[in-house]
C-alpha positions in Angstrom: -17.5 5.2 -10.0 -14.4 6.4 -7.8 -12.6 3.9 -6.0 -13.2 3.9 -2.5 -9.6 3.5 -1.7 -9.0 7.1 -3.3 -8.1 9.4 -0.6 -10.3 12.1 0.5 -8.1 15.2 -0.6 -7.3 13.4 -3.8 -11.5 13.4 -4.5 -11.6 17.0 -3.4 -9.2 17.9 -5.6 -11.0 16.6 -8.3 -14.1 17.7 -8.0 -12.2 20.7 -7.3 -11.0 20.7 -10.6 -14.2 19.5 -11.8 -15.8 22.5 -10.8 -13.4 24.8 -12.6 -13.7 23.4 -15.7 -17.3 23.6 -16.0 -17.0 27.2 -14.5 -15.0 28.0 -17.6 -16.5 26.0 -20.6 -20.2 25.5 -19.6 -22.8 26.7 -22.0 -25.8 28.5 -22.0 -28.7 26.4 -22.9 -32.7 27.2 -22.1 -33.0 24.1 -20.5 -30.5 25.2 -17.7 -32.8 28.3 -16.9 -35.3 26.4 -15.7 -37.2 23.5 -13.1 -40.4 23.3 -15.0 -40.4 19.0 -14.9 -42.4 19.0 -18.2 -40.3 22.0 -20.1 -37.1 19.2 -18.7 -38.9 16.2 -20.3 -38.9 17.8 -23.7 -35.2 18.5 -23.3 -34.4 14.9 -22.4 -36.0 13.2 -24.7 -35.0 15.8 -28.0 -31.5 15.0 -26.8 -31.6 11.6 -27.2 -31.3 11.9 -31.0 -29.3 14.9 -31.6 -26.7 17.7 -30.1 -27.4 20.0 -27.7 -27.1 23.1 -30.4 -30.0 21.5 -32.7 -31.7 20.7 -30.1 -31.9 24.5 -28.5 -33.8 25.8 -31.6 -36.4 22.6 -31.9 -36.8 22.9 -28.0 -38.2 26.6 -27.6 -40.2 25.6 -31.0 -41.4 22.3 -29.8 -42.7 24.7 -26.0 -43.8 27.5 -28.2 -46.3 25.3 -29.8 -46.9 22.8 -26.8 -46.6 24.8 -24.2 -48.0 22.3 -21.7 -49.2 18.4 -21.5 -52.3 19.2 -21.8 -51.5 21.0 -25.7 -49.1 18.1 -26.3 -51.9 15.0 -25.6 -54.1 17.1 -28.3 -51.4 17.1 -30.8 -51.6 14.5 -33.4 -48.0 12.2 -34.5 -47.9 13.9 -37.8 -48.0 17.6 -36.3 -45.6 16.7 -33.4 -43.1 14.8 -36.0 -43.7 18.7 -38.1 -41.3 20.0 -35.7 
């Protein structure tokens, strides 16, 4: 949290600066391309056990085969744990 007594061109600065950074070192993940809540799910919760690299080749597997929550609640454990 940023301490309220910081003053308000000091916090502008750095988001400021903030901004910059991720300007020049973000990456390009699927995830980041879209709003679909359930396609966001996924992402959250494969990231919980890895990095963000593994993860973007299990994550367009894991949509290509359950492409919805419908597919996924017909999926047994054993075939979801396959990916």
């Amino acid at each position: 949290m940023i301490n309220e007594n910081l003053s308000s061109s000091l916090k502008k600065s750095f988001c400021s600066l903030l901004l910059e950074w991720w300007e020049k070192n973000k990456r390009d993940f699927p995830w980041r391309r879209t709003s679909d809540s359930y396609a966001l799910l996924i992402a959250e919760l494969l990231l919980r056990k890895t990095t963000a690299k593994q993860v973007e080749r299990a994550y367009k597997a894991f949509l290509a085969r359950y492409p919805d929550p419908e597919s996924l609640s017909t999926a047994s454990e054993a075939e979801i744990g396959e990916l």
